[in-house]
C-alpha positions as CSV (number, residue, x, y, z in Angstrom):
1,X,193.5,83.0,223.2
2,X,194.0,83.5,227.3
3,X,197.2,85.5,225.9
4,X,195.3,87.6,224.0
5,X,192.3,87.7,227.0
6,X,195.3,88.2,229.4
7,X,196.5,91.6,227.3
8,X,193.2,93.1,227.2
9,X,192.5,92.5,230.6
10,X,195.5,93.8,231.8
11,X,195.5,96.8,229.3
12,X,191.8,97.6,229.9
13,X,192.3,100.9,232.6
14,X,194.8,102.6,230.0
15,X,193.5,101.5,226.6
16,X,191.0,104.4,226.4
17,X,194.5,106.8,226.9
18,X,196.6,104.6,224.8
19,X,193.6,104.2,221.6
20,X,191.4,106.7,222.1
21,X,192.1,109.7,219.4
22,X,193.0,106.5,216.9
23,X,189.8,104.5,217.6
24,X,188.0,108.7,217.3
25,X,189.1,108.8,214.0
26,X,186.6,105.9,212.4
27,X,183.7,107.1,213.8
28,X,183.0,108.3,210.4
29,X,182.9,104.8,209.1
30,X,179.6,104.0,211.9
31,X,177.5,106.0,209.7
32,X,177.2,103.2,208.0
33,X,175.5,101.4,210.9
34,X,172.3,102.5,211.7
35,X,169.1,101.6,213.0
36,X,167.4,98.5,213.9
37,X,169.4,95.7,216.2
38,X,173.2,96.9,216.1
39,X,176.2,94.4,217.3
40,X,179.8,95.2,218.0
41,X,182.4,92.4,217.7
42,X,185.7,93.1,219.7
43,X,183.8,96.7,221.9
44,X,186.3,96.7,224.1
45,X,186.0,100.3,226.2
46,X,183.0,100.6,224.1
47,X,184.7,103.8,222.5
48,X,182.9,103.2,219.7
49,X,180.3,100.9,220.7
50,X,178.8,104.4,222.8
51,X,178.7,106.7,218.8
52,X,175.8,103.8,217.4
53,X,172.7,105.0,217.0
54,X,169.8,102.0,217.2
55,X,167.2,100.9,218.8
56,X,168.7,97.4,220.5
57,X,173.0,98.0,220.6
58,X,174.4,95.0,222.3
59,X,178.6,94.6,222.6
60,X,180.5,91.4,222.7
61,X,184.5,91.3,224.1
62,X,186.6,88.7,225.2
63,X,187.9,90.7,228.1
64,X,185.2,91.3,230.8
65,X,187.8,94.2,232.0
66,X,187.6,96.1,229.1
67,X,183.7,95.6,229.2
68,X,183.6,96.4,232.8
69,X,185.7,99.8,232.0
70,X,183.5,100.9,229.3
71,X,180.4,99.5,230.1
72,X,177.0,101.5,228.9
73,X,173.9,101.6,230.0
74,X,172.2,101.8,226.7
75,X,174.5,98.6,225.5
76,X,174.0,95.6,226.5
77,X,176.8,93.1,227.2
78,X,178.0,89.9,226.3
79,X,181.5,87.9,227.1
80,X,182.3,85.6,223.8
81,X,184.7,85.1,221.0
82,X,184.2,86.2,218.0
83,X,184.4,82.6,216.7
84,X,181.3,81.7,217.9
85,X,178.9,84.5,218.7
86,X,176.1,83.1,221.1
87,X,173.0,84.6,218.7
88,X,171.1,83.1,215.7
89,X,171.4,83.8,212.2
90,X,170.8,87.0,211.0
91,X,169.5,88.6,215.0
92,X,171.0,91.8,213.9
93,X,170.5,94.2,211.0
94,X,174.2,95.3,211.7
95,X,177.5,93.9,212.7
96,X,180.5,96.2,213.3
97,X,183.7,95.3,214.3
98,X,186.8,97.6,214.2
99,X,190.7,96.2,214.3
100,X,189.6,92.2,215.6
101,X,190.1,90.1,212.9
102,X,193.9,90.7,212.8
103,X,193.4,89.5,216.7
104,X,192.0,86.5,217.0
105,X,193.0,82.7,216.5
106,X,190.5,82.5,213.6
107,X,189.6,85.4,211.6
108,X,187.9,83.5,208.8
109,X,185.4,81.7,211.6
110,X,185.4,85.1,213.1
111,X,184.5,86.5,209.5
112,X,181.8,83.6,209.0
113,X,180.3,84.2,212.7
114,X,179.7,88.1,212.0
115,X,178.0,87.3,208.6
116,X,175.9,84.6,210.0
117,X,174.6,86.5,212.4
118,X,173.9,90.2,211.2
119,X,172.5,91.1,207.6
120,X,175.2,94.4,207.0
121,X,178.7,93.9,208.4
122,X,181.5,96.5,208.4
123,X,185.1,95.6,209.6
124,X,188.5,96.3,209.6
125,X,192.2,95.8,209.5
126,X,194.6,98.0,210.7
127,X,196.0,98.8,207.2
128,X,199.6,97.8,208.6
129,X,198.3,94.2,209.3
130,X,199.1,91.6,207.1
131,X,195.8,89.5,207.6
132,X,194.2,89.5,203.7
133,X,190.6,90.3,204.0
134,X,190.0,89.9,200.4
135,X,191.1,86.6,200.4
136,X,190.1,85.2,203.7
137,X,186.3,85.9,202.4
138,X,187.4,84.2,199.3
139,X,188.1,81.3,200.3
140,X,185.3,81.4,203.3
141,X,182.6,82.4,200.2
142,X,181.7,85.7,201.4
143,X,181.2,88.6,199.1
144,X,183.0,91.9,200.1
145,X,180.6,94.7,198.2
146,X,183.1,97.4,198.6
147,X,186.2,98.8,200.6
148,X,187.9,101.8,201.8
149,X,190.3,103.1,204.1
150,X,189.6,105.7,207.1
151,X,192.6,106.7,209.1
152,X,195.0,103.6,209.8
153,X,192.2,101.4,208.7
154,X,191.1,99.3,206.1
155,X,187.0,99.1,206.1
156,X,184.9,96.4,204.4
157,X,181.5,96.1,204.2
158,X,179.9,92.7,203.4
């Protein structure tokens, strides 16, 4: 994980130049998130933590760089993995989180964290990654009700 912390860190004044037109291009997918308490798992720059629309919008990132760079004042900011989010069950009426799971150490306690705490979650995958959504919320018990692609992605919503 401090590898991973160590990238972003040290990518976070450049990652809204390197990402920015590919992380543009799923904004289409957030209008599935709406309203109510929104969180965003892996915000990074908060490129697309900034295009939610709700009343209470709070972004989590392992890199307080990247949070630092991007940082909102309508957001509000926590530092954690997304293995263990520091909220209780079901505190938001939305989870997003874009291109993480393929990232972190566990993406199945990553997976189980965002369900626990938010009642609608939508990730995904770069569609070149070889992580296996559909079968990582198989075998953590988690329904996926549908899936799509939008650019490089893969989308799921649980």
């Amino acid at each position: 994980m401090r590898n991973t912390i160590a990238y972003y860190n040290a990518i976070s004044e450049t990652y809204d130049e390197l990402y920015g037109d590919e992380q543009s291009d799923k904004f289409s997918a957030l209008d599935l998130v709406y309203g109510g308490r929104v969180l965003d798992v892996g915000c990074g720059t908060s490129l697309l933590t900034r295009q939610l629309e709700a009343e209470l919008v709070v972004g989590v990132d392992i890199s307080m760089e990247m949070i630092q760079k991007g940082r909102a004042s309508a957001v509000k900011y926590v530092v954690a993995t997304a293995e263990s989010l520091p909220f209780k069950n079901h505190a938001f009426d939305s989870i997003v989180s874009t291109t993480v799971l393929q990232d972190v150490a566990n993406p199945k306690a990553a997976l189980s964290e965002m369900v626990r705490v938010g009642k609608k979650t939508l990730v995904s995958v770069p569609s070149k990654s070889k992580l296996d959504l559909m079968g990582l919320a198989k075998t953590a018990r988690i329904k996926l009700k549908e899936h799509f692609t939008v650019g490089k992605d893969r989308f799921y919503i649980i």
